[in-house]
C-alpha positions as CSV (number, residue, x, y, z in Angstrom):
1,X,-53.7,3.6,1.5
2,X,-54.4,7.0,2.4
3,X,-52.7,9.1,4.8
4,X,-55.6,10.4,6.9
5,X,-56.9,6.9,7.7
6,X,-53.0,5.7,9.3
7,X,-53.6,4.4,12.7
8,X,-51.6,2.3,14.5
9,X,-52.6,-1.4,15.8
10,X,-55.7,-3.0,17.9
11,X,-54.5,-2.6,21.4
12,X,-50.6,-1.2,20.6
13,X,-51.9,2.9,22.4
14,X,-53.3,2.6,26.2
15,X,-54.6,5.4,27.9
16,X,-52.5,7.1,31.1
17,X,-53.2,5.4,34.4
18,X,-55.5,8.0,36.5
19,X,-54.6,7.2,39.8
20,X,-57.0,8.8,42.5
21,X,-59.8,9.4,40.2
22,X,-62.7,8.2,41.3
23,X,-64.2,4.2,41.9
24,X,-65.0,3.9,38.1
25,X,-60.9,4.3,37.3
26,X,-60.1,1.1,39.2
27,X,-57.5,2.9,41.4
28,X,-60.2,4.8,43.2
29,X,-60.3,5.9,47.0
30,X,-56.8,4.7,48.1
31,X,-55.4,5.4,44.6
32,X,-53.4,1.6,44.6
33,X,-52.0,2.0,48.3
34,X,-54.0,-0.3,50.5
35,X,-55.1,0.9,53.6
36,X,-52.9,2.6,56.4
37,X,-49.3,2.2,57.4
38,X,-46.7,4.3,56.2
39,X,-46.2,3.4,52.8
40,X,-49.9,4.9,52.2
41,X,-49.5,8.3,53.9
42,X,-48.6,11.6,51.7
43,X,-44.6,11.7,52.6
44,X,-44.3,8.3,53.8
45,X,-41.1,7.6,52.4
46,X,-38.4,5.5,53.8
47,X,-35.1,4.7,52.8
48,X,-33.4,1.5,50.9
49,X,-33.0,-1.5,52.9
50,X,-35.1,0.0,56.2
51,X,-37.2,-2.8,57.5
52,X,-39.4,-1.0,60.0
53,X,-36.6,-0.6,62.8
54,X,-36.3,-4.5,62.7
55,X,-32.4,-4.4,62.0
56,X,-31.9,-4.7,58.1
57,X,-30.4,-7.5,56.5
58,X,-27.6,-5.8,55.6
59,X,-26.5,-5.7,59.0
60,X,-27.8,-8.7,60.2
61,X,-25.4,-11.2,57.5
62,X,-21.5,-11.6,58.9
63,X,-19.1,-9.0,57.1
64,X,-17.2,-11.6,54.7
65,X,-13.6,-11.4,53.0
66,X,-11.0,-8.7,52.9
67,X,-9.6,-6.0,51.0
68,X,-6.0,-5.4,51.3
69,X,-5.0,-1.7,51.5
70,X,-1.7,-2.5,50.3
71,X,-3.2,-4.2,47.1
72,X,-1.7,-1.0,44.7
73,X,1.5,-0.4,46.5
74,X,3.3,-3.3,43.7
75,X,3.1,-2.9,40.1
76,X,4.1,-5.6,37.9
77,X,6.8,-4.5,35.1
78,X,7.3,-7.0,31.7
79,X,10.2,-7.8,30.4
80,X,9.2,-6.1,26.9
81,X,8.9,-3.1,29.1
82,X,12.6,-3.3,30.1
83,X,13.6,-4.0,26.5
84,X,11.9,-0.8,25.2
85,X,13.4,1.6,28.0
86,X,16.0,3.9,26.7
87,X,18.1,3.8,29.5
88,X,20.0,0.8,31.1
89,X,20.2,1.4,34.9
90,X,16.5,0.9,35.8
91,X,15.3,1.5,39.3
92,X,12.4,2.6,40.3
93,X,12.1,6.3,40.1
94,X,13.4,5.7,36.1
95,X,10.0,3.6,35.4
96,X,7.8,5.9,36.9
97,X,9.2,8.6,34.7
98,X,9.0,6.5,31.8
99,X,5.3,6.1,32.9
100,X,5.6,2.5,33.0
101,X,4.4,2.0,36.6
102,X,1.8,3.8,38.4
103,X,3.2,6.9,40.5
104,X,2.0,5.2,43.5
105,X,3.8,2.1,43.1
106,X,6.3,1.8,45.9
107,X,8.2,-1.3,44.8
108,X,8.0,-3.4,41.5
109,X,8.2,-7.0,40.3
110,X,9.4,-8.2,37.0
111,X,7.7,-10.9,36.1
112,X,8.6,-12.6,32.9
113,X,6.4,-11.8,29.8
114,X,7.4,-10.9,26.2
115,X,11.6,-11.1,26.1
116,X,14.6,-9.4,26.9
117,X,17.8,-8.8,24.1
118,X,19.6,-6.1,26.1
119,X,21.8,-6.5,28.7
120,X,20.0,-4.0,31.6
121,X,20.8,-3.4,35.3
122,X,18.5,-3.3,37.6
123,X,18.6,-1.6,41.0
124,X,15.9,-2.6,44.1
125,X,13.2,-4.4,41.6
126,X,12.4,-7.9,42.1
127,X,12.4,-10.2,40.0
128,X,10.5,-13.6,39.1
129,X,12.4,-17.0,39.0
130,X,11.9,-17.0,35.1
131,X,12.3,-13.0,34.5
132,X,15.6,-13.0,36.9
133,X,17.3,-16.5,34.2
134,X,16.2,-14.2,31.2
135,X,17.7,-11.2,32.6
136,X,20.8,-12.9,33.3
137,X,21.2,-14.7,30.3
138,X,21.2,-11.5,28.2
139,X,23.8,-10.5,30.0
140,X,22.1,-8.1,32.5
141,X,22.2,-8.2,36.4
142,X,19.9,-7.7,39.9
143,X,21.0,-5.6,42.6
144,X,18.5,-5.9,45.6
């Protein structure tokens, strides 16, 4: 093998597309666009979805579903988050300093998850069936 004679593959290199150049290119005269209409006119641009004034089909389907604005105003709070707070009156300005709940959160739900050793007080939370037994069974309590 010699460096000099290194070419690559039958067929793997294709010349450049030379739109507008003539009959002999294949993309002659109307360089690929057809004839008239706007989509063959210098500038003849229009955007995503238009259909020619006919209304779009974006418009034409039913709106479907619904997105709660209220969707972010709960966070959910584990029980394995309670254990590893350092403090044992929790409310809900103490978990948004402990950066346990979003700061936008403007009312939490404990829901239960992991487990709870510590006896803990909790002040205007909710709390799940299952996360209010194990609260109370570690000796803790819920003030609504």
């Amino acid at each position: 093998m010699q460096l000099n004679k290194i070419q690559p593959a039958q067929g793997a290199k294709h010349a450049k597309r030379r739109v507008g150049r003539g009959i002999g290119s294949g993309l002659g005269k109307t360089a690929g666009r057809g004839h008239k209409g706007q989509k063959s006119r210098a500038g003849g641009f229009h955007k995503v979805g238009f259909e020619g004034g006919q209304m779009p089909l974006q418009r034409r389907l039913p709106k479907r579903g619904f997105v709660s604005m209220t969707r972010n105003d709960t966070a959910q709070v584990r029980l394995s988050d309670l254990q590893k707070m350092p403090v044992d009156d929790i409310d809900l300005l103490a978990l948004k300093q402990a950066g346990v709940v979003h700061a936008n959160a403007l009312n939490v739900k404990v829901i239960l998850c992991g487990e709870i050793k510590r006896a803990v007080k909790l002040q205007g939370l909710q709390a799940t069936k299952g996360a209010r037994t194990a609260i109370e069974a570690a000796g803790g309590t819920i003030a609504e």
